[in-house]
C-alpha positions in Angstrom: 124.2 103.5 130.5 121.6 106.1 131.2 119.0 107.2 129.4 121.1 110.7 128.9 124.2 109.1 127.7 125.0 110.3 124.2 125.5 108.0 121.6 127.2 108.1 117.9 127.2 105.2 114.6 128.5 102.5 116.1 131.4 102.3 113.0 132.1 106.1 113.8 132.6 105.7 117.7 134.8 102.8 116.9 136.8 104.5 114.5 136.7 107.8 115.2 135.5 108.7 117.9 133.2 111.3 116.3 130.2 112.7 118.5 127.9 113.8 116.1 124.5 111.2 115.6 124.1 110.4 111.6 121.1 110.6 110.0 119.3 107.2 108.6 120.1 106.4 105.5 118.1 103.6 103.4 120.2 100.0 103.3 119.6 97.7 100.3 117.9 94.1 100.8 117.6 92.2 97.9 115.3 89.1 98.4 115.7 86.1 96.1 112.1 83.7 95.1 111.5 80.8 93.5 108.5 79.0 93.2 106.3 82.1 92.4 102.5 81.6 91.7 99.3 83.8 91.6 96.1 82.4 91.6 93.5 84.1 90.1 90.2 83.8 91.7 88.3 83.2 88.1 85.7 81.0 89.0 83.0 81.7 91.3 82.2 78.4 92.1 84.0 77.6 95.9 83.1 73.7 95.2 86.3 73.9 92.5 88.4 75.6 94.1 91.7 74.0 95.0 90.8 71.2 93.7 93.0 70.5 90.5 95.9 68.6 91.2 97.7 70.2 87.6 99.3 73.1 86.7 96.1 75.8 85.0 96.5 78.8 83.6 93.7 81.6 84.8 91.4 82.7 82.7 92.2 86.3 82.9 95.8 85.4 81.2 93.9 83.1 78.9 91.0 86.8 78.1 88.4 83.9 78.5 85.2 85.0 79.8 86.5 86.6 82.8 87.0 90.8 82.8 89.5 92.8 84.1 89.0 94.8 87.2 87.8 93.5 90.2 89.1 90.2 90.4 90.9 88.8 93.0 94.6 87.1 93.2 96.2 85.5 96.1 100.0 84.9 95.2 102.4 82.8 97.4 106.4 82.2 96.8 109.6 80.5 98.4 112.1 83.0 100.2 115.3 81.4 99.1 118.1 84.0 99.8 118.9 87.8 101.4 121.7 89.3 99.7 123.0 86.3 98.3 123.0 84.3 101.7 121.0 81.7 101.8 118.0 81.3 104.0 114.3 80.1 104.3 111.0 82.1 104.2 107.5 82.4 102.7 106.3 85.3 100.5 102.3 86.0 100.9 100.7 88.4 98.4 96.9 89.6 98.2 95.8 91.6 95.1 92.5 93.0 93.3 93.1 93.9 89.6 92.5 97.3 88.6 93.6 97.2 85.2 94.4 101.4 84.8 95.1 102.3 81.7 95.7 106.2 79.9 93.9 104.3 76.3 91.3 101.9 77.6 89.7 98.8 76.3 86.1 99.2 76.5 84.4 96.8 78.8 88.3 95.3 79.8 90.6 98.5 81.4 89.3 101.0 83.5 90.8 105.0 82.1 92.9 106.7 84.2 96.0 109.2 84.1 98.2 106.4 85.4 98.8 103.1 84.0 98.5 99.5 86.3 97.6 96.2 86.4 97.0 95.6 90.3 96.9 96.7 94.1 98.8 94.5 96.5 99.5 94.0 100.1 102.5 91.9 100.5 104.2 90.1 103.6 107.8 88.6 103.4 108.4 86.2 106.4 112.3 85.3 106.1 113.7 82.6 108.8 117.4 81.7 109.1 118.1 79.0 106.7 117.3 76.2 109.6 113.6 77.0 108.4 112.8 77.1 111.7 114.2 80.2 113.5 112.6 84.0 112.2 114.5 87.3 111.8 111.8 89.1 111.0 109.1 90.4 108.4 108.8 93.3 105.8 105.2 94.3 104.4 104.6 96.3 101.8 101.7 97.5 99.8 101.1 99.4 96.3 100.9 99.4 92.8 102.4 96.5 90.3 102.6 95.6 86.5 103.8 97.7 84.1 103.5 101.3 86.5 103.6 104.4 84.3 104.9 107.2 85.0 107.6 105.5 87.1 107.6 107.3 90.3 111.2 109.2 91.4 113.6 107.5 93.6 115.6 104.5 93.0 114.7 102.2 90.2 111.2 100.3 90.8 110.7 98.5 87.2 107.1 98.5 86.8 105.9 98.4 90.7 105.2 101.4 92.9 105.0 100.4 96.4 106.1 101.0 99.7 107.4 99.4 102.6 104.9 100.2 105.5 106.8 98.3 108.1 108.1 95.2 109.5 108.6 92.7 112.3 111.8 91.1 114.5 114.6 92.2 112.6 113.0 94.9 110.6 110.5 96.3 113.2 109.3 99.9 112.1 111.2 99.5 109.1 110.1 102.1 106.1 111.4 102.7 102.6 110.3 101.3 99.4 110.3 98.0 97.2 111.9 97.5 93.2 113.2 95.3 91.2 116.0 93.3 92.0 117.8 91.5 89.3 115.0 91.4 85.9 112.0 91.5 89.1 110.4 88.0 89.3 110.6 85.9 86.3 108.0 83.0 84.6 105.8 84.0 87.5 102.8 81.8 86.4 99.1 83.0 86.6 96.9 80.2 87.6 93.5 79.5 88.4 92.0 79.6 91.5 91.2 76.0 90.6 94.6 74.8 91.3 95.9 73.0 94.2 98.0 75.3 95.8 99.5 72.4 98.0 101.2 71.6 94.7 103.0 74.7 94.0 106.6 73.3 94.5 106.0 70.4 92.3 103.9 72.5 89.3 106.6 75.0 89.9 106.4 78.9 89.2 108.4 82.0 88.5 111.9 82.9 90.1 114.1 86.1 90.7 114.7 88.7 93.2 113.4 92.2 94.2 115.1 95.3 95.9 114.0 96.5 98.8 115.2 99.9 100.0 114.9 100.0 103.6 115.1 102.8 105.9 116.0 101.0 109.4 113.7 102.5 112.8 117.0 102.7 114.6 120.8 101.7 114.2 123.2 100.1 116.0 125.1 102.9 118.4 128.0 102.7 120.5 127.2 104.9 124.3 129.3 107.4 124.5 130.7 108.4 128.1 132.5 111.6 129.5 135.6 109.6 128.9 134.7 108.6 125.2 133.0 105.7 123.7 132.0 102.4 125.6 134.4 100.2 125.0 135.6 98.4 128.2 138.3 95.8 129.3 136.2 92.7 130.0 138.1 91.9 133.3 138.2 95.3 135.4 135.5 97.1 132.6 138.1 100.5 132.8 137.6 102.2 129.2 139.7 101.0 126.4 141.8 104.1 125.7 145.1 105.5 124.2 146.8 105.2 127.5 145.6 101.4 128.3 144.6 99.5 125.2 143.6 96.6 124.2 145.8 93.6 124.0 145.6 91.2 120.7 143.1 88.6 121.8 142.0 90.2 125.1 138.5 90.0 125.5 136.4 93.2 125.3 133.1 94.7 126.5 131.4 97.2 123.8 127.8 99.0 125.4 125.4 99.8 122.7 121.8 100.7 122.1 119.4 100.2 118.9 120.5 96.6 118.6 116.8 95.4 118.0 114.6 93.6 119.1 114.8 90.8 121.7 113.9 87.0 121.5 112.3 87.1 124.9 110.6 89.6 127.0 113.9 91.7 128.8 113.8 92.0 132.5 114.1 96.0 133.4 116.9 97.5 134.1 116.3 97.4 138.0 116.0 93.6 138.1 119.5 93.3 136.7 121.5 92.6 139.4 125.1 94.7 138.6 126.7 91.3 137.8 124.0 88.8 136.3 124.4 87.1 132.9 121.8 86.2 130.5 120.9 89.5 128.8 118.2 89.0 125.9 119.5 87.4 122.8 119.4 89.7 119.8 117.2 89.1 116.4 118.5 87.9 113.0 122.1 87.0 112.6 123.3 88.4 116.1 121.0 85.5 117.4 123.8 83.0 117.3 127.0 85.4 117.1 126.4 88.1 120.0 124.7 87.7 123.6 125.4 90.3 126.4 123.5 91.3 129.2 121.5 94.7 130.5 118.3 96.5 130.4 115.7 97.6 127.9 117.5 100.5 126.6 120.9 98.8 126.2 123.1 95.7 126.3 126.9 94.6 127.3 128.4 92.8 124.2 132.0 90.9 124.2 134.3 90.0 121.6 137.6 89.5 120.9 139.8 92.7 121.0 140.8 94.3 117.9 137.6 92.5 115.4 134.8 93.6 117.6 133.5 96.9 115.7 133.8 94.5 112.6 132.7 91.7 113.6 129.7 93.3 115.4 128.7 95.0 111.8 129.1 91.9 110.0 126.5 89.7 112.5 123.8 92.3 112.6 124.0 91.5 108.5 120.0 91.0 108.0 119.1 93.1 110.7 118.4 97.1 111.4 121.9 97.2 111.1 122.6 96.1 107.7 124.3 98.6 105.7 126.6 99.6 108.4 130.1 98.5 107.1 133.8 98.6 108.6 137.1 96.3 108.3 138.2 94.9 111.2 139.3 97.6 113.4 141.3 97.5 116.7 139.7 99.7 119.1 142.2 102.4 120.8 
């Protein structure tokens, strides 16, 4: 594995064999919540703050005494699921309302050719469903409630933003976030007064949003002169037409853009030829995949005939999301 070695989709090098590098294409997450609350900072009193044990309702939902722009929310929620599979996580939100409006209320809305409620930075911290282990992080930051004109591209509802980028699993991840199945329902506006430490129990809104995510890198099978990196685990000659692989044979697959690493890797010239104990890989492929190698590349083994599938199926919540195949014997 050099750093001129050509490399392909992994699926296609598996497949097919093809040579030609495919472009990035946006994968969907969708990222279930429960437990959804922002508080609105409507008080400017610190002394109360945090301090009420019961569920409140802000003043700016309540249009008492408090005006529109300006005032700042802080909104937490429970990850509960990517994709449908469960896991753990923590979603962090910080907004300012700025209350846009085409036809605004004087002294409430602020005129503008656009229509909005808030700007927000957002940070979605999703763990394995241990609650303990991380796969990584997605921020975002833009425009939410009721967004008009809705911006082009896939459907939004009534946020703008976009995905600025990411950590572990979704390092340098871009793209942009939508609704997800009816967007966050009964999220509950409370005030600042409330105890957030009480969240759970006072409960709060629930749902899911979209996030179309257009991966830094993908995972790539090196190609050699003699065709794609797939090896026989015991000599490591290439997989090929004239020597194949035998049903339950254990195979070596070399690929690049796997992600990020749990540990620091060792360069490639303190690998010995032979060692073991290359870097185990972020998200899913944490427990499912370990190889060995340098920076730029790793060894990965599986069973003959379900390793291109198998491969695509553990990277599920990582860069490589999106990139689909059946089980496939490679030959």
């Amino acid at each position: 594995m050099t750093g001129k070695a050509q490399i392909v989709p992994l699926m296609l090098a598996a497949a097919c064999g093809n040579s030609l590098r495919a472009q990035a294409s946006a994968t969907t997450l969708t990222v279930g919540l429960e437990n959804v609350v922002e508080y609105q900072v409507d008080t400017s009193d610190l002394s109360k703050w945090g301090t009420n044990p019961n569920s409140t309702v802000g003043k700016i939902a309540q249009g008492m005494g408090v005006g529109c722009a300006g005032v700042p929310v802080v909104v937490y929620g429970d990850i509960v699921s990517v994709n449908g599979d469960p896991v753990r996580g923590t979603y962090v939100g910080r907004a300012v309302s700025v209350c846009l409006s085409q036809t605004p209320t004087a002294g409430l809305l602020a005129i503008a050719d656009i229509a909005a409620n808030s700007y927000r930075d957002e940070t979605y911290y999703i763990l394995q469903n241990d609650g303990v282990t991380p796969i990584g992080t997605i921020m975002v930051n833009g425009l939410n409630g009721s967004v008009s004109p809705r911006p082009p591209g896939p459907p939004v509802g009534g946020q703008d933003y976009a995905i600025v980028g990411g950590t572990g699993a979704y390092l340098g991840a871009r793209g942009q976030k939508g609704n997800g199945s009816g967007s966050a329902i009964g999220v509950r506006s409370a005030s600042i007064t409330e105890d957030p430490a009480n969240r759970r129990q006072n409960g709060g809104g629930k749902g899911s949003f979209n996030f179309y995510v257009i991966p830094m890198f993908r995972p790539e099978v090196v190609i050699t002169p003699s065709g794609p990196a797939v090896t026989h685990s015991n000599d490591f000659s290439l997989v090929s037409s004239a020597k194949p692989a035998a049903a339950g044979e254990i195979l070596s697959l070399f690929a690049t853009g796997l992600g990020p690493t749990t540990h620091q890797p060792r360069s490639r010239s303190a690998v010995p030829a032979e060692s073991s104990g290359c870097s185990k890989l972020t998200g899913r492929c944490n427990s499912e995949w370990k190889g060995r190698g340098g920076v730029d590349g790793c060894r990965i083994s599986g069973r003959g005939g379900r390793l291109s599938g198998e491969l695509s199926r553990a990277c599920g919540h990582g860069q490589g999301n999106g990139v689909h195949s059946g089980d496939r014997r490679v030959d």
